[in-house]
Backbone as a chain_set.jsonl record, in Angstrom:
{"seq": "XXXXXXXXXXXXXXXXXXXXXXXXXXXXXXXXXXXXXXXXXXXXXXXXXXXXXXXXXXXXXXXXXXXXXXXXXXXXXXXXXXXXXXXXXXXXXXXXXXXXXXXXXXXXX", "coords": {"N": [[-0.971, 50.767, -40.402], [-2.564, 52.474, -42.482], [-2.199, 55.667, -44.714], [-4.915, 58.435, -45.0], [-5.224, 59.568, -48.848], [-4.915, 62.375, -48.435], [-4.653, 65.494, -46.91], [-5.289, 66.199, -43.209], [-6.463, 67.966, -40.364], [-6.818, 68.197, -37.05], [-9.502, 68.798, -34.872], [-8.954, 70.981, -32.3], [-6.334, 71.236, -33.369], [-7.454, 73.264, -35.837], [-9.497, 74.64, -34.135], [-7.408, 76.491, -32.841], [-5.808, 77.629, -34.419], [-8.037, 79.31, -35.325], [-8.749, 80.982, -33.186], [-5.763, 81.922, -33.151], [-6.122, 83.58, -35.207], [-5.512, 82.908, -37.556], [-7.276, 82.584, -41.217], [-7.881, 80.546, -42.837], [-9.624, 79.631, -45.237], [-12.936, 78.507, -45.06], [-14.644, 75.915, -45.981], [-17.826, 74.684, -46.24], [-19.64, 71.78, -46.773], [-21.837, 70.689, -46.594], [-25.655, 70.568, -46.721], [-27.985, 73.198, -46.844], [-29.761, 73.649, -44.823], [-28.416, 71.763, -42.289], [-26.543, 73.723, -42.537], [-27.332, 75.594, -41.293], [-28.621, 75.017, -39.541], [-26.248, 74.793, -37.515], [-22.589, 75.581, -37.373], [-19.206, 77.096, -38.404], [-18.72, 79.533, -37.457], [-17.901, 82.306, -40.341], [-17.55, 80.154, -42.145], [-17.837, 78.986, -45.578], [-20.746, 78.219, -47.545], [-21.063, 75.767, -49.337], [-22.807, 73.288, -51.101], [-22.135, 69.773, -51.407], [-23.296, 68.593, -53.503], [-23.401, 70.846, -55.249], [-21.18, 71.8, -56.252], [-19.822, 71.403, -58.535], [-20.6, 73.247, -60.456], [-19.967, 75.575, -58.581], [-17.356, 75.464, -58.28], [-15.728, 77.603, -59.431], [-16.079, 79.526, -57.256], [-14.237, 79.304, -55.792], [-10.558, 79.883, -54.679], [-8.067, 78.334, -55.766], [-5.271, 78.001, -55.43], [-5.986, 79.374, -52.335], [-5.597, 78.47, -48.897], [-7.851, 75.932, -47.924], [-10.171, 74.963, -45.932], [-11.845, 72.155, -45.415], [-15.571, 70.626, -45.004], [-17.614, 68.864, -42.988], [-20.402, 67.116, -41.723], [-19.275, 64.717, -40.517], [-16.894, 63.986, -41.767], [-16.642, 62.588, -43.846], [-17.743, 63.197, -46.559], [-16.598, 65.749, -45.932], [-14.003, 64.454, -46.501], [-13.862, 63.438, -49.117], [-14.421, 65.388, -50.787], [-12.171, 66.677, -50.414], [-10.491, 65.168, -51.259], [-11.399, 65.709, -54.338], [-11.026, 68.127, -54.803], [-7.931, 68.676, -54.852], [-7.795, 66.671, -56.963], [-8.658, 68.401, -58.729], [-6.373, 70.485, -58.847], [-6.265, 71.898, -56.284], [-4.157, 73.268, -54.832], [-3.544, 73.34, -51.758], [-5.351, 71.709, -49.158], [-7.385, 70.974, -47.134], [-9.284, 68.199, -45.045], [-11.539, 68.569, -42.235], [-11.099, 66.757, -39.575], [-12.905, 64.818, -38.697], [-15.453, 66.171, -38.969], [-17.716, 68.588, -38.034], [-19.295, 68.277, -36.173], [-17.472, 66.393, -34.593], [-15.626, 68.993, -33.884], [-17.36, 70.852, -32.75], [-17.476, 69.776, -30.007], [-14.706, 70.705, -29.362], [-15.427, 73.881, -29.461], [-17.807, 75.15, -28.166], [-19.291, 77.187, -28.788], [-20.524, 75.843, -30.905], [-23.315, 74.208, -32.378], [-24.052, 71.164, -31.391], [-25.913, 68.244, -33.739]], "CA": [[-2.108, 51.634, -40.701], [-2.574, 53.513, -44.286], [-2.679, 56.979, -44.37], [-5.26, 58.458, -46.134], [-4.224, 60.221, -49.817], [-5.201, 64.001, -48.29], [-3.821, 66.082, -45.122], [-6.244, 66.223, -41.836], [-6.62, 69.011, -39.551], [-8.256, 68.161, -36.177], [-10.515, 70.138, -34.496], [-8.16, 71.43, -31.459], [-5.659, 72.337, -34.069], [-8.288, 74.684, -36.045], [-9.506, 75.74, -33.187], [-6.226, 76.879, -32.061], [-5.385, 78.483, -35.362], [-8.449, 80.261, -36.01], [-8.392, 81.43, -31.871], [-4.619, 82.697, -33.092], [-5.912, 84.603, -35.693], [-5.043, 82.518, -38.831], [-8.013, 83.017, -41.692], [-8.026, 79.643, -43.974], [-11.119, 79.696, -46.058], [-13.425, 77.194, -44.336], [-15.743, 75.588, -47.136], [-18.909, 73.669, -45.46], [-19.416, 70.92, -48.311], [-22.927, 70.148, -45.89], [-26.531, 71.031, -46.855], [-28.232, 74.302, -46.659], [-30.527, 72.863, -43.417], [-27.612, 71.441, -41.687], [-25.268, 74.801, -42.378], [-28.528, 76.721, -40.476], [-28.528, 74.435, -37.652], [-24.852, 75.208, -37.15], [-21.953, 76.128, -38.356], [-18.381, 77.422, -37.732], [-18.515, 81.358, -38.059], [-16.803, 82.61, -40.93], [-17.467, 79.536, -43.148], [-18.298, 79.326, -46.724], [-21.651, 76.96, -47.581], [-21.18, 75.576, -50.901], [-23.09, 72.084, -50.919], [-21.263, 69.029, -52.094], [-23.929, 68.171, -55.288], [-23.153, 72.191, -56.349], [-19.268, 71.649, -56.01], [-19.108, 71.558, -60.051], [-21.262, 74.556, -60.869], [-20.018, 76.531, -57.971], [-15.728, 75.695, -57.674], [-14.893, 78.679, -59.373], [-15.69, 80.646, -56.261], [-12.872, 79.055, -54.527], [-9.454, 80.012, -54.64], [-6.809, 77.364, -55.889], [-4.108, 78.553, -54.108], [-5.601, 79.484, -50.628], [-5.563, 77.442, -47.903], [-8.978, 75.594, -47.462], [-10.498, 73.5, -44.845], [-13.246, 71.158, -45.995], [-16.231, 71.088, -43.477], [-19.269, 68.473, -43.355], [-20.942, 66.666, -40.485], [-18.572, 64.048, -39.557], [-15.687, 64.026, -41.798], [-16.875, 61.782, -45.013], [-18.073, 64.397, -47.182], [-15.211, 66.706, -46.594], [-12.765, 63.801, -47.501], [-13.959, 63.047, -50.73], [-14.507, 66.485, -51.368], [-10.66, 67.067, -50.571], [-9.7, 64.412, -52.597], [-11.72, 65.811, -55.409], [-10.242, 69.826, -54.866], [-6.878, 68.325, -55.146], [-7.498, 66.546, -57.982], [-9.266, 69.63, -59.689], [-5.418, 71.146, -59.429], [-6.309, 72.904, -55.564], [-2.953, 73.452, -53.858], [-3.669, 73.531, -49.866], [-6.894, 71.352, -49.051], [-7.445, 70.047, -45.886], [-9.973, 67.848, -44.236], [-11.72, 68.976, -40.711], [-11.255, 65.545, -38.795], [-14.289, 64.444, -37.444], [-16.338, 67.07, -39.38], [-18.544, 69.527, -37.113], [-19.401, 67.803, -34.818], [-15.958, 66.968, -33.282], [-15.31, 70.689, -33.916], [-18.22, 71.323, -31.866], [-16.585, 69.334, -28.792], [-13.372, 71.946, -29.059], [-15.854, 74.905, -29.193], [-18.812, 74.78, -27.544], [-20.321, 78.01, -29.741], [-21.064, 75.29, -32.177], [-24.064, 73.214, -31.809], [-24.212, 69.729, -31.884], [-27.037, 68.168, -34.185]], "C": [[-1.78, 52.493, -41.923], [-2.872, 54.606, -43.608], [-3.386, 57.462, -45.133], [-4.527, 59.417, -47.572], [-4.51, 61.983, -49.488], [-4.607, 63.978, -46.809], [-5.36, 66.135, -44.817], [-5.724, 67.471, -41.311], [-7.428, 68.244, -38.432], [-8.537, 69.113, -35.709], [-9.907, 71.031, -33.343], [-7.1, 71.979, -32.382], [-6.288, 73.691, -34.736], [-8.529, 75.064, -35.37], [-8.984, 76.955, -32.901], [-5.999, 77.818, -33.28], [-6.312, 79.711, -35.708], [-8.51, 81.235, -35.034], [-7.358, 82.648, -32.516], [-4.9, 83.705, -34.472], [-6.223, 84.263, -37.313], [-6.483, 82.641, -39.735], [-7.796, 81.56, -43.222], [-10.056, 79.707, -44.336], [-11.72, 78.334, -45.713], [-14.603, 76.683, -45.134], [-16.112, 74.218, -46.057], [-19.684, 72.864, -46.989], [-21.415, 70.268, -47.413], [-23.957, 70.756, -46.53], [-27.229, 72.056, -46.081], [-28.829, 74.432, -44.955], [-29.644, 72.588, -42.297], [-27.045, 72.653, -41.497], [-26.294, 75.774, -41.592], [-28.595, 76.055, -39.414], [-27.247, 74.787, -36.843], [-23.851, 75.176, -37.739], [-20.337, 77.078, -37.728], [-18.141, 79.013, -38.474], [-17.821, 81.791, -39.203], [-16.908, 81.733, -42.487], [-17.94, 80.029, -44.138], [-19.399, 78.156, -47.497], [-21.363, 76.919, -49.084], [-21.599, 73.932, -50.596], [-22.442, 71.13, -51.655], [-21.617, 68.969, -53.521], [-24.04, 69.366, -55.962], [-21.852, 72.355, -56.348], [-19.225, 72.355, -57.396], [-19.733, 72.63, -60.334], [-20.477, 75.693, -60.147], [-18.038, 76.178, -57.735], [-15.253, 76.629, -58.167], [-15.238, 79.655, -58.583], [-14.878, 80.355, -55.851], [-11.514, 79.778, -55.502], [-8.384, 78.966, -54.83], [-5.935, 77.658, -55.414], [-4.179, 79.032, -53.174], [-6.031, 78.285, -49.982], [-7.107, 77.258, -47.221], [-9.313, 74.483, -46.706], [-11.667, 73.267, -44.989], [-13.743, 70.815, -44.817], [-17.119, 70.087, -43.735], [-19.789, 68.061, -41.647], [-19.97, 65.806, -39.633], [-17.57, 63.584, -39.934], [-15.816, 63.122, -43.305], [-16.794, 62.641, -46.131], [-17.198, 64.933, -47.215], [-13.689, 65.464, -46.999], [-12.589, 63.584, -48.713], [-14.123, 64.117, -51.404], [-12.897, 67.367, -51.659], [-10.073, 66.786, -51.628], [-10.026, 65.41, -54.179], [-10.941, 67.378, -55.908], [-9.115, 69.392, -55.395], [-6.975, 67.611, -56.574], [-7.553, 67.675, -59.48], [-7.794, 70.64, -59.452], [-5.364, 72.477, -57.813], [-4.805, 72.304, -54.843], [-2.745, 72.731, -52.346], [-5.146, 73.335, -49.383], [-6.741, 70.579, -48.085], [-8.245, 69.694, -45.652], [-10.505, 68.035, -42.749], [-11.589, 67.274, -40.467], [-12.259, 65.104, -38.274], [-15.33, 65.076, -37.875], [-16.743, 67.781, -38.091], [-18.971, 68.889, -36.289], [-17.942, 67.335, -33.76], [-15.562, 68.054, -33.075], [-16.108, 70.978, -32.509], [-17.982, 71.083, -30.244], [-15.446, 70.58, -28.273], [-13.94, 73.083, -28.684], [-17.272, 74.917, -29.404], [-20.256, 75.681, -27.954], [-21.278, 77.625, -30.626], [-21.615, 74.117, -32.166], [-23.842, 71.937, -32.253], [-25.673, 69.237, -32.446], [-26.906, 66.671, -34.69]], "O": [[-0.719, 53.082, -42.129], [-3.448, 54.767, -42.532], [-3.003, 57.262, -46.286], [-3.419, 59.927, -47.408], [-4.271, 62.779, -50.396], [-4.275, 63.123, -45.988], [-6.317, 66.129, -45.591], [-4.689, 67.987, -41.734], [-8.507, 67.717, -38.698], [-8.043, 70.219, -35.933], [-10.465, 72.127, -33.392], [-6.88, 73.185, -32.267], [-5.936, 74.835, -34.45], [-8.046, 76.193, -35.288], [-9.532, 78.045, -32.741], [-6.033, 79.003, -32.95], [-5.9, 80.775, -36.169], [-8.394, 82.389, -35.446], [-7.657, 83.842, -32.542], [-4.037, 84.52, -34.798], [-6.87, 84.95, -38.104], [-7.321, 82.889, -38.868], [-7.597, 81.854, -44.401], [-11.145, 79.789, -43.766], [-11.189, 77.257, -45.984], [-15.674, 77.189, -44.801], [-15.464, 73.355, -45.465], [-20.129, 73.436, -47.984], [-21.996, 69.343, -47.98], [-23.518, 71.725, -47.149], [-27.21, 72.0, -44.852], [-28.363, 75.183, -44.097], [-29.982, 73.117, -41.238], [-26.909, 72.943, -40.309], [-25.814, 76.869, -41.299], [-28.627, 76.607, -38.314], [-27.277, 75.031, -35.637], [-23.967, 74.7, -38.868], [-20.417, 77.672, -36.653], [-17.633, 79.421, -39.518], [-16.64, 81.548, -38.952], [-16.58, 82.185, -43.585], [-18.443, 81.153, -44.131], [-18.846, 77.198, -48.038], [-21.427, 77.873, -49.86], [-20.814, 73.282, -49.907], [-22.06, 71.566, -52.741], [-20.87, 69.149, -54.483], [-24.591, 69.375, -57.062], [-21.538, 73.533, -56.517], [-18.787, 73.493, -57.567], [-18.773, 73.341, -60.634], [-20.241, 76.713, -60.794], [-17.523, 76.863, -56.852], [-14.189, 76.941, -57.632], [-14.86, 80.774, -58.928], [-14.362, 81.284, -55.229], [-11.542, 80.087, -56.693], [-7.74, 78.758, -53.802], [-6.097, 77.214, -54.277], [-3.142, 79.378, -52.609], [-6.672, 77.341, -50.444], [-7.581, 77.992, -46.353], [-8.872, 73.337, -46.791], [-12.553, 74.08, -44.726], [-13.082, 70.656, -43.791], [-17.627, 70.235, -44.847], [-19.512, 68.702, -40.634], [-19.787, 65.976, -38.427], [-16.944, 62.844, -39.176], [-14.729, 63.082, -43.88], [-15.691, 62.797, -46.656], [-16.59, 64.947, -48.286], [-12.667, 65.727, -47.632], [-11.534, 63.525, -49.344], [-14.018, 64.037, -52.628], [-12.541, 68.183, -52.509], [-9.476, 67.399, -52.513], [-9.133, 65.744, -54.957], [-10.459, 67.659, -57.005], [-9.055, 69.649, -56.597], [-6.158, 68.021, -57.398], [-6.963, 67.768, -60.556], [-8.001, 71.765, -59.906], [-4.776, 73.556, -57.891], [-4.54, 71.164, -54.462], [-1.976, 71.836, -51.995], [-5.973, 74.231, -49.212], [-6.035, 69.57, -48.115], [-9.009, 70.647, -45.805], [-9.723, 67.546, -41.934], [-12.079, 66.572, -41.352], [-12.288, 65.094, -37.043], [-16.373, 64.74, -37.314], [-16.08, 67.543, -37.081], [-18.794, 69.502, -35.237], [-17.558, 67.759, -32.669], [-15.053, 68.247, -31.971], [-15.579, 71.26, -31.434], [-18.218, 71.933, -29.385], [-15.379, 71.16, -27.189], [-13.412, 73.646, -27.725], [-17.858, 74.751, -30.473], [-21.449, 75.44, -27.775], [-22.263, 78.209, -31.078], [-20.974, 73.076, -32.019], [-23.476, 71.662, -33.396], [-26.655, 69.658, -31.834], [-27.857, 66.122, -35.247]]}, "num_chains": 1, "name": "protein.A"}
């Protein structure tokens, strides 16, 4: 089995981290509609097709976890952070909806 070229996070580990406290910048790469249906508290909506207009809000050197519906979207969006020179870019596993399984605050749609 290949691995892909970016790190993963699943959704029981964030959970667990953001539970313990930890504060990674959680960028939702999903549309405005979708990030109003639900959504993991805290995040940051920046839609994928405003990435290039809008990446200098992010932070290149903090630790971000890429957010979409089911895990597509934030991979290619990883890939693309990392290539744009971001440090610490992770993929949610499964996107929001497996999230939503771990914590039950966060609707399924």
């Amino acid at each position: 089995m290949q691995t892909p070229g970016y790190e993963n996070i699943t959704p029981r580990e964030l959970k667990r981290r953001l539970d313990a406290g930890d504060e990674p910048v959680l960028l939702d790469v999903r549309e405005v509609w979708e990030y109003e249906m639900s959504r993991i508290e805290g995040s940051k909506l920046i839609p994928m097709g405003e990435m290039p207009e809008r990446v200098s809000e992010l932070v290149p050197s903090a630790e971000t976890v890429v957010i979409c519906h089911h895990g597509s979207r934030s991979a290619y969006m990883t890939q693309a952070l990392e290539r744009a020179g971001f440090q610490n870019v992770i993929n949610l596993e499964g996107g929001l909806d497996a999230y939503s399984r771990e914590d039950p605050s966060v609707p399924r749609y």
